[in-house]
C-alpha positions as CSV (number, residue, x, y, z in Angstrom):
1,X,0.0,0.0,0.0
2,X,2.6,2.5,0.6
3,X,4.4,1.4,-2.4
4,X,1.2,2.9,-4.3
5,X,1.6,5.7,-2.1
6,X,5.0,6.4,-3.4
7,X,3.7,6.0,-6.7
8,X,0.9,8.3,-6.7
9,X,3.3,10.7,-4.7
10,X,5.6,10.5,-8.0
11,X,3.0,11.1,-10.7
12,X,2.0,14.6,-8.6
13,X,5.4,15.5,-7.9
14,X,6.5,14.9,-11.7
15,X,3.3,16.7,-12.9
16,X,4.2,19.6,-10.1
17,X,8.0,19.9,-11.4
18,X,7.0,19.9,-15.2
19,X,4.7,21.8,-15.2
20,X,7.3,24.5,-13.4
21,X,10.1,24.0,-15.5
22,X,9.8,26.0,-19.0
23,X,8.7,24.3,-22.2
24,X,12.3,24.1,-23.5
25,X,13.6,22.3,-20.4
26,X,13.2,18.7,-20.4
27,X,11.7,17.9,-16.7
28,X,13.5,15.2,-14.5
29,X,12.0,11.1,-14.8
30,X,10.9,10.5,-11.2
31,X,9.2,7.6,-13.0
32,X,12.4,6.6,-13.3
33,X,13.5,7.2,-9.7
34,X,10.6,5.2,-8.6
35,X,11.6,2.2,-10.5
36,X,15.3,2.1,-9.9
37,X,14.0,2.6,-6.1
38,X,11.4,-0.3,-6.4
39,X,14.1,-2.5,-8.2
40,X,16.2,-1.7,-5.2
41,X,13.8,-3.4,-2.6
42,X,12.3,-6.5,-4.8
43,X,13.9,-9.2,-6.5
44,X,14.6,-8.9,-10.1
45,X,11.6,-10.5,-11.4
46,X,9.7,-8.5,-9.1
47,X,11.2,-5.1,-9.7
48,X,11.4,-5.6,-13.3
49,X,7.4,-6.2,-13.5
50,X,7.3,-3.5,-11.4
51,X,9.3,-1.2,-14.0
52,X,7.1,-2.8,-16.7
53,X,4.0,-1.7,-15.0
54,X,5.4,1.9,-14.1
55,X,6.3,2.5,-17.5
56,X,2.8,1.7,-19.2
57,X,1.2,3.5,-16.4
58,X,3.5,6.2,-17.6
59,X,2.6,6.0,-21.2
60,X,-1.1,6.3,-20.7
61,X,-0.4,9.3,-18.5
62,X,1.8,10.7,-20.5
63,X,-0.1,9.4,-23.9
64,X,2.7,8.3,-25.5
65,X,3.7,5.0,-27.3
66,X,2.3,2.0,-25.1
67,X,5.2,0.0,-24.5
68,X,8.1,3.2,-25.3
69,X,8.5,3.9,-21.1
70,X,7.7,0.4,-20.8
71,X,10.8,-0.5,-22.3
72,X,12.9,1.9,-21.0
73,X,12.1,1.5,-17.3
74,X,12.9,-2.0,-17.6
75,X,16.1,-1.5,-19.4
76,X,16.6,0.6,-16.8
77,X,15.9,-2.0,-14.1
78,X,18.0,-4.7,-15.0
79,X,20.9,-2.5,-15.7
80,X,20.0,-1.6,-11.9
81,X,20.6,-5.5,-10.9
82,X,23.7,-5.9,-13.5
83,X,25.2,-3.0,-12.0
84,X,24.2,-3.9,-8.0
85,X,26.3,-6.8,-8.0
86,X,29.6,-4.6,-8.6
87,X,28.9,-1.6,-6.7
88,X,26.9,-1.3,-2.8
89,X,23.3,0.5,-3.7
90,X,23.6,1.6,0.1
91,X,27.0,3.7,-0.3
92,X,26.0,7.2,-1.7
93,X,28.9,7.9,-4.2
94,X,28.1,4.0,-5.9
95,X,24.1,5.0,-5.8
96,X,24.6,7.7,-8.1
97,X,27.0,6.0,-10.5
98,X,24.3,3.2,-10.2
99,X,22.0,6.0,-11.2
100,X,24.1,7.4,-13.8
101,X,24.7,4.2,-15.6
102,X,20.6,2.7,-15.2
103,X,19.5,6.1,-16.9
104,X,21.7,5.8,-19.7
105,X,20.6,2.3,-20.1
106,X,16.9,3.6,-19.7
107,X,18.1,5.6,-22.9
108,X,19.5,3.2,-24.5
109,X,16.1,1.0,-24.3
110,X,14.3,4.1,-25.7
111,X,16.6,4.1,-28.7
112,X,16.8,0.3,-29.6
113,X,12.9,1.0,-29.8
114,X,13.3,3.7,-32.3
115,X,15.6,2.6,-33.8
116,X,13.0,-0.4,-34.6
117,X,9.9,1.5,-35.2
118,X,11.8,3.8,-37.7
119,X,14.9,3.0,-39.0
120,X,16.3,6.4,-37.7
121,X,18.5,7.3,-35.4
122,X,18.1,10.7,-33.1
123,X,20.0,13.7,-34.2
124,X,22.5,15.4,-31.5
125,X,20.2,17.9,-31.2
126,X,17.9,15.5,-29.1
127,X,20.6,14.8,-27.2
128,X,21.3,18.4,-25.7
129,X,17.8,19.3,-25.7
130,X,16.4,16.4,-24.3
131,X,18.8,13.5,-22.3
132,X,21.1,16.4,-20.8
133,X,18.9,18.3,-18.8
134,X,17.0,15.1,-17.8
135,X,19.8,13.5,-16.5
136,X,21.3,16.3,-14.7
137,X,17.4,17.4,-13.1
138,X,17.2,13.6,-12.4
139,X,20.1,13.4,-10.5
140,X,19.8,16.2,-8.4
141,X,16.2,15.6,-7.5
142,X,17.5,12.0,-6.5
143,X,18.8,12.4,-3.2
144,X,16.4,14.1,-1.9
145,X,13.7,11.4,-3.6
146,X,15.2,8.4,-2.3
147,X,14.9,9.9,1.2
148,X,12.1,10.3,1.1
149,X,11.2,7.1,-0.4
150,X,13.3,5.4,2.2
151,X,11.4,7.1,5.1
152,X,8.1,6.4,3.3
153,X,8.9,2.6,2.8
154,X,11.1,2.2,5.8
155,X,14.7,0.6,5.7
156,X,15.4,-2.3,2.6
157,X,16.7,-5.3,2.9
């Protein structure tokens, strides 16, 4: 129940923050903070349903492709599992390269799909309007959301 909690926490806090931020500033993914922080507390099969689920709640919120977050928020989660068994989620400094490293994965899951629907690659301008500023809003809101999400939910495993 307070998972859902968390979740319907994120989806006002994401529509809050977007609708802040000017048009030409891509807001941060919360959506993804929420699944990387979900992933971080379930097993993988768990936490990557969970992504799943996120996602496509995403894209009917967001009316976008159903399946496109889908995709990425899993890519995103088992890059989270890959990338736990080298570095501690619990130390700070490894969190955020953890963070780092699942959000360019998230991205690269976004591309694969398409690059698959059509045939085209994004032009560098995509790139600095778009992933740039997301990643860098994303990983400053972090700390701040996964203490929150940690007090919410209590301690992990």
């Amino acid at each position: 129940m307070k998972a859902l909690l968390l979740a319907l926490f994120s989806l006002i806090l994401q529509s809050l923050v977007s609708g802040l931020l000017p048009d030409w500033l891509s807001p941060p993914d919360l959506w993804f903070l929420l699944a990387v922080f979900l992933a971080s507390r379930y097993t993988p099969y768990a936490g990557m349903a969970a992504a799943f689920g996120l996602g496509l709640l995403q894209d009917l919120t967001s009316a976008g492709y159903l399946g496109f977050h889908a995709l990425g928020l899993v890519t995103a989660a088992y890059a989270f599992y890959g990338l736990r068994g080298w570095l501690r989620w619990e130390e700070p400094a490894a969190r955020m390269v953890i963070l780092i490293l699942a959000f360019v994965a998230k991205w690269v899951g976004y591309l694969i799909l398409v690059y698959w629907m059509r045939y085209t690659t994004l032009p560098p301008s995509t790139w600095l309007a778009v992933f740039l500023p997301e990643l860098v809003l994303t990983m400053l809101l972090a700390p701040p959301y996964l203490y929150l999400a940690e007090a919410l939910l209590g301690p992990g495993e």
